[in-house]
PDB file of N, CA, C and O in Angstrom, chain B, residues numbered from 101:
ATOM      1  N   UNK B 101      50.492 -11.179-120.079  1.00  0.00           N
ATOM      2  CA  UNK B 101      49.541 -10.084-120.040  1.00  0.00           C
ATOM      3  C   UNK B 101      48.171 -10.570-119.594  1.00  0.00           C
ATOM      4  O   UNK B 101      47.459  -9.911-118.837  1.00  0.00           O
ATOM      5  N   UNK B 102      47.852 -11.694-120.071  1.00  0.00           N
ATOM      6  CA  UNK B 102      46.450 -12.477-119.303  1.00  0.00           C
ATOM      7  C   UNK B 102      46.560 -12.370-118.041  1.00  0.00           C
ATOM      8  O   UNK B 102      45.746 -11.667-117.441  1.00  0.00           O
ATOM      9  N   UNK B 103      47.443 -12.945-117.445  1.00  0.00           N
ATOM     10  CA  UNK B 103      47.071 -13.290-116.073  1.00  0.00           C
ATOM     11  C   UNK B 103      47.637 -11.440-115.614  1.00  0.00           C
ATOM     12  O   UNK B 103      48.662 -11.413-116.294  1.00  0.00           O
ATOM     13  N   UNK B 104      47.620 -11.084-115.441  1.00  0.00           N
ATOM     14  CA  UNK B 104      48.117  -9.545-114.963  1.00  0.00           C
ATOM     15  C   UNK B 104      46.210  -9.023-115.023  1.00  0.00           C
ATOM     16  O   UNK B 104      45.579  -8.642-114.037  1.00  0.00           O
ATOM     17  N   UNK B 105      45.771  -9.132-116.135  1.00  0.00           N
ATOM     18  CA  UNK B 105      44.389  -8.292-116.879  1.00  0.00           C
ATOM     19  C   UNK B 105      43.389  -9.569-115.523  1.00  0.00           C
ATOM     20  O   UNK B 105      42.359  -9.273-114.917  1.00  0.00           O
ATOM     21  N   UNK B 106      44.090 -10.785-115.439  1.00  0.00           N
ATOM     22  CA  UNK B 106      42.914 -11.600-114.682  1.00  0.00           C
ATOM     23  C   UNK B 106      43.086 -11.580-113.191  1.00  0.00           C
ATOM     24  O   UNK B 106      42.139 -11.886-112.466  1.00  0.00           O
ATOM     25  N   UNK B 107      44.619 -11.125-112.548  1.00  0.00           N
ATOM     26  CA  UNK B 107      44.910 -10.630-111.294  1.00  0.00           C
ATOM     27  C   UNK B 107      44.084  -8.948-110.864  1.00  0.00           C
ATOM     28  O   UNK B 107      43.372  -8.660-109.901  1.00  0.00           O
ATOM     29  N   UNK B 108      44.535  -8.141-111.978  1.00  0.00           N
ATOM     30  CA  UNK B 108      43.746  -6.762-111.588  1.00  0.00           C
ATOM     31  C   UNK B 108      41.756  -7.072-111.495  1.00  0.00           C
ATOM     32  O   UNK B 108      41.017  -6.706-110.582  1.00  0.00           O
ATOM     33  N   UNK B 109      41.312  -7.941-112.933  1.00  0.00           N
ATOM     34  CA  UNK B 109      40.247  -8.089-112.269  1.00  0.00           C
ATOM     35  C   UNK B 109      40.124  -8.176-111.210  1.00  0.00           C
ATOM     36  O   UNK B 109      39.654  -7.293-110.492  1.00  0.00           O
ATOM     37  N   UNK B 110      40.537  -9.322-110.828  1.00  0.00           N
ATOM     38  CA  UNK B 110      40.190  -9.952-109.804  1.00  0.00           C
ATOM     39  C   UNK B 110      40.118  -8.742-108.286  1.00  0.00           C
ATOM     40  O   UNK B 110      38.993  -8.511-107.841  1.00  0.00           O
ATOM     41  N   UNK B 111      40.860  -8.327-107.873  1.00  0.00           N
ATOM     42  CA  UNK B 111      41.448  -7.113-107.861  1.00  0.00           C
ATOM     43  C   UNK B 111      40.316  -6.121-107.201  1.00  0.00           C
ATOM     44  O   UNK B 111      39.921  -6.035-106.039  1.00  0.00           O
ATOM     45  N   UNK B 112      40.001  -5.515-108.211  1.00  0.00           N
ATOM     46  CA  UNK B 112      38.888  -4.913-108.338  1.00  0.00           C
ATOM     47  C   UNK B 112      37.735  -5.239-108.199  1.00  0.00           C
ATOM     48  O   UNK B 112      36.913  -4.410-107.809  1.00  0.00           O
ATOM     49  N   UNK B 113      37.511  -6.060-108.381  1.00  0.00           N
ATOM     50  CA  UNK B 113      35.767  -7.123-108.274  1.00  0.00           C
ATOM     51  C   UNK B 113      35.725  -7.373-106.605  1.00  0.00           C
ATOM     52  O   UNK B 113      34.691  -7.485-105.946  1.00  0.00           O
ATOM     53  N   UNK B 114      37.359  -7.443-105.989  1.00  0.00           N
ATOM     54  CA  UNK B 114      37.148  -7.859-104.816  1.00  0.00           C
ATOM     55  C   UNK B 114      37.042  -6.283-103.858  1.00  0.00           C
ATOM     56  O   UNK B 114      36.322  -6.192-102.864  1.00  0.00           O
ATOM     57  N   UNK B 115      37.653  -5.461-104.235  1.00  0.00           N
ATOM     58  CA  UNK B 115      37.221  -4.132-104.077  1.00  0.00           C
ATOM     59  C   UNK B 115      35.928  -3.454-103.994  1.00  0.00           C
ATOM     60  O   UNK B 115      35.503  -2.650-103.165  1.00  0.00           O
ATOM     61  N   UNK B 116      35.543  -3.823-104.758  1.00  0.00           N
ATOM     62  CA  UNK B 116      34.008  -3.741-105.185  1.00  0.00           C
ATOM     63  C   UNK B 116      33.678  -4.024-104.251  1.00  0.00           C
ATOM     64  O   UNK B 116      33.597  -3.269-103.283  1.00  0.00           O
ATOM     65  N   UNK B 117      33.262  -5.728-104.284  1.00  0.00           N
ATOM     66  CA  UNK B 117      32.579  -6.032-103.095  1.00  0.00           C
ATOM     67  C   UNK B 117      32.754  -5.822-101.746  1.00  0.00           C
ATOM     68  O   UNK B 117      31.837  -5.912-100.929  1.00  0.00           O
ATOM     69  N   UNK B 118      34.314  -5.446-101.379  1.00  0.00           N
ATOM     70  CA  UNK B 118      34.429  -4.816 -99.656  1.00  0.00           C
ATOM     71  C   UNK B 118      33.623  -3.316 -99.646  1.00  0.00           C
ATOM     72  O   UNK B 118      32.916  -2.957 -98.704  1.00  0.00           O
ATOM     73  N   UNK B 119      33.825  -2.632-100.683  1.00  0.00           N
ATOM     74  CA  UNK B 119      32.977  -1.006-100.705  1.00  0.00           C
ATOM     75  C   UNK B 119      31.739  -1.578-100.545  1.00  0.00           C
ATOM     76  O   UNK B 119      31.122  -0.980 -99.664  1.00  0.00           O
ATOM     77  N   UNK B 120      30.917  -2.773-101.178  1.00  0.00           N
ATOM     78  CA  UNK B 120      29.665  -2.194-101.190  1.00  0.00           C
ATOM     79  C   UNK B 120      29.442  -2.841 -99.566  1.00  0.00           C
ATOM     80  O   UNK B 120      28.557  -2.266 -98.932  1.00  0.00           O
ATOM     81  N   UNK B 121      30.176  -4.000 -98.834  1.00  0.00           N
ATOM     82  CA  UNK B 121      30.237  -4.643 -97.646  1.00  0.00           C
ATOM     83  C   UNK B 121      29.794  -3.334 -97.223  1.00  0.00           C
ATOM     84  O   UNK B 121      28.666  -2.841 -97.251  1.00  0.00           O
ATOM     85  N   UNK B 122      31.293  -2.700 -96.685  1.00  0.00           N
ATOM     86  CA  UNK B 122      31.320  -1.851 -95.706  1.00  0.00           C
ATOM     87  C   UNK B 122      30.420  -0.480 -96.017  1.00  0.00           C
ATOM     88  O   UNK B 122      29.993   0.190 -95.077  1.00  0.00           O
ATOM     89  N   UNK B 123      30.201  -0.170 -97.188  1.00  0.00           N
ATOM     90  CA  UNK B 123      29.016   0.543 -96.639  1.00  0.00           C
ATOM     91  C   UNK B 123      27.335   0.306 -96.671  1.00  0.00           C
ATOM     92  O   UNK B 123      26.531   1.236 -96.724  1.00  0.00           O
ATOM     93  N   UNK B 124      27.007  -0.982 -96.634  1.00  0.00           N
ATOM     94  CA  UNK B 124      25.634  -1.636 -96.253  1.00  0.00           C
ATOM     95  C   UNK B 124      25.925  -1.567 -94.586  1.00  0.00           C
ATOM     96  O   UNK B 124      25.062  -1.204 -93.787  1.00  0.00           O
ATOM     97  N   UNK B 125      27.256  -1.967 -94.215  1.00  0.00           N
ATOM     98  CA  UNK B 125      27.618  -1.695 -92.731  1.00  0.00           C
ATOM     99  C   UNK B 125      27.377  -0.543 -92.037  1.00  0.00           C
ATOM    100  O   UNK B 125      26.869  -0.395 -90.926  1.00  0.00           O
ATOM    101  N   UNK B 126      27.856   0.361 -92.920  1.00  0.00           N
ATOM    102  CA  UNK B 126      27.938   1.930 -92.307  1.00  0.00           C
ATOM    103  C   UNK B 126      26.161   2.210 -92.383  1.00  0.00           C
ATOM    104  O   UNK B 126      25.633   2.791 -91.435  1.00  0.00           O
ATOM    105  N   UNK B 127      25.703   1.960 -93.028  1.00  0.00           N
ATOM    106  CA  UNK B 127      24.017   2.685 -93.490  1.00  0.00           C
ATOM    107  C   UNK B 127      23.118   1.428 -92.516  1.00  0.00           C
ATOM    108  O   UNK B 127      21.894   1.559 -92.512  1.00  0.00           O
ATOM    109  N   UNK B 128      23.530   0.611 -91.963  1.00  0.00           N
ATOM    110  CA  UNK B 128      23.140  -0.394 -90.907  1.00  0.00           C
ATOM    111  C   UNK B 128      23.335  -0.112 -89.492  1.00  0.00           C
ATOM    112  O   UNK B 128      22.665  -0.297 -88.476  1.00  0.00           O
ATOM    113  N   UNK B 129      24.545   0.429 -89.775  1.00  0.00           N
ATOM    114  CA  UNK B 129      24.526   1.355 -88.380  1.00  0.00           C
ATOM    115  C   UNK B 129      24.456   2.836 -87.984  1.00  0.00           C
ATOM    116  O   UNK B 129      24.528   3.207 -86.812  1.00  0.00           O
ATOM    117  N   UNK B 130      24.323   3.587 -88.939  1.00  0.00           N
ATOM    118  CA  UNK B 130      23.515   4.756 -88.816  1.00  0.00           C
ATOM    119  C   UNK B 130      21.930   4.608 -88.575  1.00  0.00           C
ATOM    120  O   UNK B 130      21.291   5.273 -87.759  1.00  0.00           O
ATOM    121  N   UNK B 131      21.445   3.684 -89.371  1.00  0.00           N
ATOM    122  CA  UNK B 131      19.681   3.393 -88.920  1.00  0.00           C
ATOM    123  C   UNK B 131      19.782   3.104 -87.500  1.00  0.00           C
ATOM    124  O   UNK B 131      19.395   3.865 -86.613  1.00  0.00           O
ATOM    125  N   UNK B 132      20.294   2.027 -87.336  1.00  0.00           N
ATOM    126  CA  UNK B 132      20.310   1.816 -85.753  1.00  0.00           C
ATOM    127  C   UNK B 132      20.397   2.654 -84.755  1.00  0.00           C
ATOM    128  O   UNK B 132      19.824   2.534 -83.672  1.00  0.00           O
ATOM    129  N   UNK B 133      21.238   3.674 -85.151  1.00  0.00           N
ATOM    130  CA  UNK B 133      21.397   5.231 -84.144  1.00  0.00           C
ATOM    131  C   UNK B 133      20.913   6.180 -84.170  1.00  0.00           C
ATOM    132  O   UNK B 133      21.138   7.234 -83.576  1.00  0.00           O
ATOM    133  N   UNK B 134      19.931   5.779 -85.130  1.00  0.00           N
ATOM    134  CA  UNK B 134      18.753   6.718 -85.226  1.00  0.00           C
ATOM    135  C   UNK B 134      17.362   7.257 -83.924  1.00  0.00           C
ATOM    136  O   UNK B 134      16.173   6.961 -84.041  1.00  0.00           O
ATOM    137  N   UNK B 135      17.809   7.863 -83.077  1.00  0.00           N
ATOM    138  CA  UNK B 135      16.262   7.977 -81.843  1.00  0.00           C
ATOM    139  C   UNK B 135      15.384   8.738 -82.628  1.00  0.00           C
ATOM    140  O   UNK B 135      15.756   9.837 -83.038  1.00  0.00           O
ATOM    141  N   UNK B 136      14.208   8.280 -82.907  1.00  0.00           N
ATOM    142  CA  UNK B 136      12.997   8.919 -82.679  1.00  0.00           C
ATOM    143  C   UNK B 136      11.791   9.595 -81.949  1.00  0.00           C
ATOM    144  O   UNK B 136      10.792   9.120 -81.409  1.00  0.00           O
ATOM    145  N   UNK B 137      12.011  10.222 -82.036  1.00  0.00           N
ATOM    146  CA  UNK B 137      10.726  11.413 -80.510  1.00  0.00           C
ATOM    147  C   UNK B 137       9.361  11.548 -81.486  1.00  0.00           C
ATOM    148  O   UNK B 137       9.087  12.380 -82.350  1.00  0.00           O
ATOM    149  N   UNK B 138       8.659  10.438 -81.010  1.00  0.00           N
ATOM    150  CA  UNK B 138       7.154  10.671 -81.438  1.00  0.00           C
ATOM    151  C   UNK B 138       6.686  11.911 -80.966  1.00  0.00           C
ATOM    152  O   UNK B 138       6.198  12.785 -81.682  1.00  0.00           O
ATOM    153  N   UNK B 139       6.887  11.989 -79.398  1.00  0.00           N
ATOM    154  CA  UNK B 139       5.903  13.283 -79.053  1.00  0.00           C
ATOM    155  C   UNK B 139       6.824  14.081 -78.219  1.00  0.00           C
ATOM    156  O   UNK B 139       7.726  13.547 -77.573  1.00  0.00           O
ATOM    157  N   UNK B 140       6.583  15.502 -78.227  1.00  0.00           N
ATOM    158  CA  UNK B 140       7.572  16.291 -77.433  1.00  0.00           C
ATOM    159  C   UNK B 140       7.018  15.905 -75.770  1.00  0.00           C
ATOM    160  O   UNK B 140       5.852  15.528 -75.645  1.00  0.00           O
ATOM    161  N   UNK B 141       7.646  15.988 -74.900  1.00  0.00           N
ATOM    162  CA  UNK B 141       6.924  16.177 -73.553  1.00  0.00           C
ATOM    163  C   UNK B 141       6.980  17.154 -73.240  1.00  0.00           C
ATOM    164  O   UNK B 141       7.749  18.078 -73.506  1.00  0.00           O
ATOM    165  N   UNK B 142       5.376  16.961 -72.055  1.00  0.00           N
ATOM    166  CA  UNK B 142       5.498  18.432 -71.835  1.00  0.00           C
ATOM    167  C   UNK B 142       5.617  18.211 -70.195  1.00  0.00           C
ATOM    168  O   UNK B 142       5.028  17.392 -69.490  1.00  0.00           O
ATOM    169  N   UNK B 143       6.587  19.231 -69.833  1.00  0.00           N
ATOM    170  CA  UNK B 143       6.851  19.537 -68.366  1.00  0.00           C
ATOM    171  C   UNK B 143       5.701  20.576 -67.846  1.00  0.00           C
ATOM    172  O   UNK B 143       5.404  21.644 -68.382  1.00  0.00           O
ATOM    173  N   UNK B 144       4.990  19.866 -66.389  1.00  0.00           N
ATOM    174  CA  UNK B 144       3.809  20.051 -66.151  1.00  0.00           C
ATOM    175  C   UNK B 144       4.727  21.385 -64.866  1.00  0.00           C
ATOM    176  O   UNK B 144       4.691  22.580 -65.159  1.00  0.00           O
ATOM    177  N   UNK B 145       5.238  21.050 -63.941  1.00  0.00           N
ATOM    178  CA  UNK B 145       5.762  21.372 -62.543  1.00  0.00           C
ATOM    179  C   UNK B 145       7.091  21.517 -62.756  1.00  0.00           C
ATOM    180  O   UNK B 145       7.618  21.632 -61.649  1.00  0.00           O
ATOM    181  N   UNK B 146       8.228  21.591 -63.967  1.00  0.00           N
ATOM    182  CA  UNK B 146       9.322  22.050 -64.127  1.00  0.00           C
ATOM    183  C   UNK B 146      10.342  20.653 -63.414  1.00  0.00           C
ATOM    184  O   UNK B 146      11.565  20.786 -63.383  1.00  0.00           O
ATOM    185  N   UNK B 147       9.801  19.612 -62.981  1.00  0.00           N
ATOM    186  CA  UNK B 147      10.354  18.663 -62.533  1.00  0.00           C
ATOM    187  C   UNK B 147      11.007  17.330 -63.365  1.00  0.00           C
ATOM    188  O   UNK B 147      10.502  16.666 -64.271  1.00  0.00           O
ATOM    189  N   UNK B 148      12.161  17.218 -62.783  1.00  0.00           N
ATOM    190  CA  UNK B 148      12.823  16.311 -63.611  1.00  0.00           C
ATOM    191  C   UNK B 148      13.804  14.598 -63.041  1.00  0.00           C
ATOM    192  O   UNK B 148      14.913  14.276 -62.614  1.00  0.00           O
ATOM    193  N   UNK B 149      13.039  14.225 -63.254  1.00  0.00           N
ATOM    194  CA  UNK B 149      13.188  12.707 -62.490  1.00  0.00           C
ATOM    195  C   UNK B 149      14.311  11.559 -63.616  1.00  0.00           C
ATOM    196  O   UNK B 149      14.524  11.385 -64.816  1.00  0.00           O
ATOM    197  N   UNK B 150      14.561  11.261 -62.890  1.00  0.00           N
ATOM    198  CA  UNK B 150      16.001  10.688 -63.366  1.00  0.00           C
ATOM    199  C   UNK B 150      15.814   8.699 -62.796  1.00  0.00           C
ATOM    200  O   UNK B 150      14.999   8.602 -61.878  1.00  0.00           O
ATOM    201  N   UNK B 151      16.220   7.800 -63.081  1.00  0.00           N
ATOM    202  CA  UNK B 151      15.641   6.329 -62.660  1.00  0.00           C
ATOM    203  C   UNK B 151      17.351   5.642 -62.932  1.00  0.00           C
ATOM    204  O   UNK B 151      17.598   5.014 -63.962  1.00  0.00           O
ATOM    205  N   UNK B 152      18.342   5.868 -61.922  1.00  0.00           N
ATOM    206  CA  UNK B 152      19.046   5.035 -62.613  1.00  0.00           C
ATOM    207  C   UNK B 152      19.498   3.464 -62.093  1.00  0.00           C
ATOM    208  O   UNK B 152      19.569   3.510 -60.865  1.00  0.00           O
ATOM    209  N   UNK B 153      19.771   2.327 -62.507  1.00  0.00           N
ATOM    210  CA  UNK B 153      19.761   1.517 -61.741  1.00  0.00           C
ATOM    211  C   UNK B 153      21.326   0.398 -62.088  1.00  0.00           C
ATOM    212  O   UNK B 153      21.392  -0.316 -63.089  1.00  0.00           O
ATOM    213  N   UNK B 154      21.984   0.449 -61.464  1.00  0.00           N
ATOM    214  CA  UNK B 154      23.366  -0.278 -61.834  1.00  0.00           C
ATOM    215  C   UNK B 154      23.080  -1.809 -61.043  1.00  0.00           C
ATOM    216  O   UNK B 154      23.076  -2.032 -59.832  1.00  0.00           O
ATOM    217  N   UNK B 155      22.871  -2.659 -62.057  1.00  0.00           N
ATOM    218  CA  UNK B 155      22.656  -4.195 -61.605  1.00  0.00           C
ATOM    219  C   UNK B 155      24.407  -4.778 -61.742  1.00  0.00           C
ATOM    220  O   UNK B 155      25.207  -4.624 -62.665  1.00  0.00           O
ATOM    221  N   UNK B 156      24.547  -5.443 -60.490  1.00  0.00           N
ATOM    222  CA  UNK B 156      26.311  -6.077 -60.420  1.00  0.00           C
ATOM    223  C   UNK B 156      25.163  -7.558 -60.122  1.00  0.00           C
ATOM    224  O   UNK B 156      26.103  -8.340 -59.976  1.00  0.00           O
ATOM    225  N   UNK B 157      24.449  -8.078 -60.016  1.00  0.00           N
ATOM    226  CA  UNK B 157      24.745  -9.244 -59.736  1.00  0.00           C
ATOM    227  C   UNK B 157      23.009 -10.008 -60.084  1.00  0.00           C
ATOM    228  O   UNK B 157      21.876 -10.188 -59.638  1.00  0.00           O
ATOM    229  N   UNK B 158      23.908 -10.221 -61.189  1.00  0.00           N
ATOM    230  CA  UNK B 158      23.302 -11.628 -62.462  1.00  0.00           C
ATOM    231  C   UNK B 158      23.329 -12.492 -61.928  1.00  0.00           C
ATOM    232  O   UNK B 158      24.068 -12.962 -61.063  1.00  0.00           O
ATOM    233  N   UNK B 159      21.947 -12.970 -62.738  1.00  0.00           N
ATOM    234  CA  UNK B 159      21.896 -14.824 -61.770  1.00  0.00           C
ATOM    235  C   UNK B 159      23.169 -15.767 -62.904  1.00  0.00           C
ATOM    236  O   UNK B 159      23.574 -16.804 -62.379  1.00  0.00           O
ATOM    237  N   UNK B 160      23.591 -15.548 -63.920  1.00  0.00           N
ATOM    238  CA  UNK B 160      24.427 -16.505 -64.554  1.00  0.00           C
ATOM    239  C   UNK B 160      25.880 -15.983 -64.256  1.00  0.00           C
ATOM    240  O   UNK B 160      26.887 -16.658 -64.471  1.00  0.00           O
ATOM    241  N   UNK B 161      25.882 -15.003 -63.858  1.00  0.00           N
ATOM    242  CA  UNK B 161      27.624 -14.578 -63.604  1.00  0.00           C
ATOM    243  C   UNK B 161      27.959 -13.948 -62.175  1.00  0.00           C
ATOM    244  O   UNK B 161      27.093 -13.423 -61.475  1.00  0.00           O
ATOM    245  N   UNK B 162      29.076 -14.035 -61.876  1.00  0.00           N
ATOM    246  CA  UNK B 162      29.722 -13.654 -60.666  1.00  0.00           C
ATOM    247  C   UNK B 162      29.530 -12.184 -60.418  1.00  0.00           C
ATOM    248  O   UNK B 162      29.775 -11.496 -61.408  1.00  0.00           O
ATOM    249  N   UNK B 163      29.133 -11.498 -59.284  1.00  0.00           N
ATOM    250  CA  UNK B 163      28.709 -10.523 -59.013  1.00  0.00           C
ATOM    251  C   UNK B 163      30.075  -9.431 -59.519  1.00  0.00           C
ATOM    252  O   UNK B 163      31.297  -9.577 -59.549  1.00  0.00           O
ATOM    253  N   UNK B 164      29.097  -8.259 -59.894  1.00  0.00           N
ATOM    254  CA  UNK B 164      30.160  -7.454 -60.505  1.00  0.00           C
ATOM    255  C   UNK B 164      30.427  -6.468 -59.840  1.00  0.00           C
ATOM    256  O   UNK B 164      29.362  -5.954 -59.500  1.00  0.00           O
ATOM    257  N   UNK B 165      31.632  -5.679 -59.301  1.00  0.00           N
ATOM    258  CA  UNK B 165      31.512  -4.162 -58.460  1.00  0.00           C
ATOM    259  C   UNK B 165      31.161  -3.314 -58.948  1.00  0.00           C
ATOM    260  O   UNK B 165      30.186  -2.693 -58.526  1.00  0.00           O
ATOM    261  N   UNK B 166      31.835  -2.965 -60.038  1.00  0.00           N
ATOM    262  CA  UNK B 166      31.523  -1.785 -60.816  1.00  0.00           C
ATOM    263  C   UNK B 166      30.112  -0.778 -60.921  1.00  0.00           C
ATOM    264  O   UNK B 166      29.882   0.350 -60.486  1.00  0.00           O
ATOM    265  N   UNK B 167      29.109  -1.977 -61.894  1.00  0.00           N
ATOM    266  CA  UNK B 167      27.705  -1.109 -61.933  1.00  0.00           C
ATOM    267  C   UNK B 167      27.289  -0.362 -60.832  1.00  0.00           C
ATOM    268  O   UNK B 167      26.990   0.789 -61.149  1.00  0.00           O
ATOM    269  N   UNK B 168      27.116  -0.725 -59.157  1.00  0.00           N
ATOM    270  CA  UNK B 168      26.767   0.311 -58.766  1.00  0.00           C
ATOM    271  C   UNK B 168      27.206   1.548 -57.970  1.00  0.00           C
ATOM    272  O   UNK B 168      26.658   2.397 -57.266  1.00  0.00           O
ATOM    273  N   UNK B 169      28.905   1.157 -58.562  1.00  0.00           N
ATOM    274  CA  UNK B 169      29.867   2.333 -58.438  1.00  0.00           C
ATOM    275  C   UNK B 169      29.459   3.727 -59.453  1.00  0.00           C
ATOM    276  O   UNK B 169      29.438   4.938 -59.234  1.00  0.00           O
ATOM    277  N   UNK B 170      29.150   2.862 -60.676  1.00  0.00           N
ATOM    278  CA  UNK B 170      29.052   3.537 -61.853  1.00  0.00           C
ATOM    279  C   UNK B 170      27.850   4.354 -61.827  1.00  0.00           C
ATOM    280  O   UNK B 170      27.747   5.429 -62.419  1.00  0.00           O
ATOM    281  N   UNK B 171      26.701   3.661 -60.931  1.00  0.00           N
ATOM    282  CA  UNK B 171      25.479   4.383 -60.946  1.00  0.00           C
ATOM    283  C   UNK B 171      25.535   5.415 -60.018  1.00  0.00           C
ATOM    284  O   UNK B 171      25.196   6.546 -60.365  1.00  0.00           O
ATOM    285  N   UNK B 172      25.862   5.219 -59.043  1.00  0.00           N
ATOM    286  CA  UNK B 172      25.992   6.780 -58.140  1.00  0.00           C
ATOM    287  C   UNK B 172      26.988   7.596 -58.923  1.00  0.00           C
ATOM    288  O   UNK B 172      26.644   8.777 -58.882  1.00  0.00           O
ATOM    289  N   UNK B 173      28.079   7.421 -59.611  1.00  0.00           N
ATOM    290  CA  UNK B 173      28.878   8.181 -60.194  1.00  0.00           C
ATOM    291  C   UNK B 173      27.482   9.273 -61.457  1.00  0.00           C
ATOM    292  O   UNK B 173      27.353  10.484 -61.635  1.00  0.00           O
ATOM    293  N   UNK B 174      26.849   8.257 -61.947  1.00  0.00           N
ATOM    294  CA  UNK B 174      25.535   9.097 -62.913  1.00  0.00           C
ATOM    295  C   UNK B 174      24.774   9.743 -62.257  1.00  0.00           C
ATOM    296  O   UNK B 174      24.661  10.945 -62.499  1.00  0.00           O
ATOM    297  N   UNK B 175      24.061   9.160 -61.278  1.00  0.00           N
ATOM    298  CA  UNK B 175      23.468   9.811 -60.583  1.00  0.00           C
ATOM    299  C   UNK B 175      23.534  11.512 -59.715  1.00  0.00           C
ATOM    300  O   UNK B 175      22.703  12.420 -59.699  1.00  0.00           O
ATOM    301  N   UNK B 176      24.683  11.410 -59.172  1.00  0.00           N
ATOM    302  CA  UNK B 176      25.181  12.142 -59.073  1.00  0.00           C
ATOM    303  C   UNK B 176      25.478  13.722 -59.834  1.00  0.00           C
ATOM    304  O   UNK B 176      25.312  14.889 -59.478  1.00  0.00           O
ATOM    305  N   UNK B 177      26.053  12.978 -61.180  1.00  0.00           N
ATOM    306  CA  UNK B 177      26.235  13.756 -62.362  1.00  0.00           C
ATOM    307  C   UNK B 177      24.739  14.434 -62.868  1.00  0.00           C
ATOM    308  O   UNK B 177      24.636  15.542 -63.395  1.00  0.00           O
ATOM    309  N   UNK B 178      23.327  13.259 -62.503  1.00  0.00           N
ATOM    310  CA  UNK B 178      22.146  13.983 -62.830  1.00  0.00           C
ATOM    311  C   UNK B 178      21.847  14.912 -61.845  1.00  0.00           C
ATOM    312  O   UNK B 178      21.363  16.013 -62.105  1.00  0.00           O
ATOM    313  N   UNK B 179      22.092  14.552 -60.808  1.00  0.00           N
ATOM    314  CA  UNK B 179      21.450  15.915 -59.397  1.00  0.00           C
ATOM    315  C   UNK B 179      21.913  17.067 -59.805  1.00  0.00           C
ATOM    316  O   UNK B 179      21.211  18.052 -59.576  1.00  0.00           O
ATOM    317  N   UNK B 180      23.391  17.272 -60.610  1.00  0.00           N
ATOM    318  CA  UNK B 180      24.116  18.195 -60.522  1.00  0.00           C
ATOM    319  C   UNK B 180      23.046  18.872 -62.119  1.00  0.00           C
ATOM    320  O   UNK B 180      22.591  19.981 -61.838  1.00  0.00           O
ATOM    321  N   UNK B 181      22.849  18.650 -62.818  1.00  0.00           N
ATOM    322  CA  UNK B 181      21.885  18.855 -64.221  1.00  0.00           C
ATOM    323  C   UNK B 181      20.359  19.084 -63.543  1.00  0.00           C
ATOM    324  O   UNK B 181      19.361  19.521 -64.116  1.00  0.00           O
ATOM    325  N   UNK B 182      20.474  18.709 -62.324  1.00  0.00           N
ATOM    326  CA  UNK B 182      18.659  19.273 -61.927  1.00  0.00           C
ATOM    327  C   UNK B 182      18.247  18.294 -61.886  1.00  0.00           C
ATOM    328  O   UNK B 182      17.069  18.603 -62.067  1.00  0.00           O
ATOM    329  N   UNK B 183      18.239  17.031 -61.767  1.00  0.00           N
ATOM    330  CA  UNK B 183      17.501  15.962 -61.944  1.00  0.00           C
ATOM    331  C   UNK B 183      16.905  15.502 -60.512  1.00  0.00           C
ATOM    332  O   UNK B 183      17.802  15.689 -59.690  1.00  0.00           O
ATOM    333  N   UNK B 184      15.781  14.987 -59.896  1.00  0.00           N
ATOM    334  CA  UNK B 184      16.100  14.340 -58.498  1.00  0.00           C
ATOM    335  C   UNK B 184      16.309  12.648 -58.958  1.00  0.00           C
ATOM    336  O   UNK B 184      16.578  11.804 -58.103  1.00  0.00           O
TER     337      UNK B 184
END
């Protein structure tokens, strides 16, 4: 009966501590995804400008295709939302 009462501790204590792990995790990454808007903007001319820039080629790694496949693919997607 000891060791049963010192296995369930155990058990539980280790329970414990993964709940309180994983949610210092969860409340660590909700702060993080938190955006803040100090100030509203204000649209002067109804105009809406868009900056996007897909970098493929890093000075430490082998040039990549993708990014500026990916950026006209956004881009794109912004013209269509009004953006220039």
């Amino acid at each position: 009966m000891g060791n049963f009462l010192v296995s369930i501790t155990a058990r539980v204590a280790t329970l414990i501590m993964v709940s309180i792990l994983l949610g210092a995790s969860a409340a660590s990454q909700q702060n993080d995804r938190q955006l803040v808007q100090n100030a509203t903007p204000t649209v002067t001319n109804g105009r809406r400008i868009a900056l996007v820039i897909g970098n493929g080629a890093y000075a430490t790694a082998p040039p990549l295709k993708n990014p500026p496949n990916d950026a006209r693919d956004i881009a794109a997607a912004l013209k269509t939302l009004g953006f220039d």
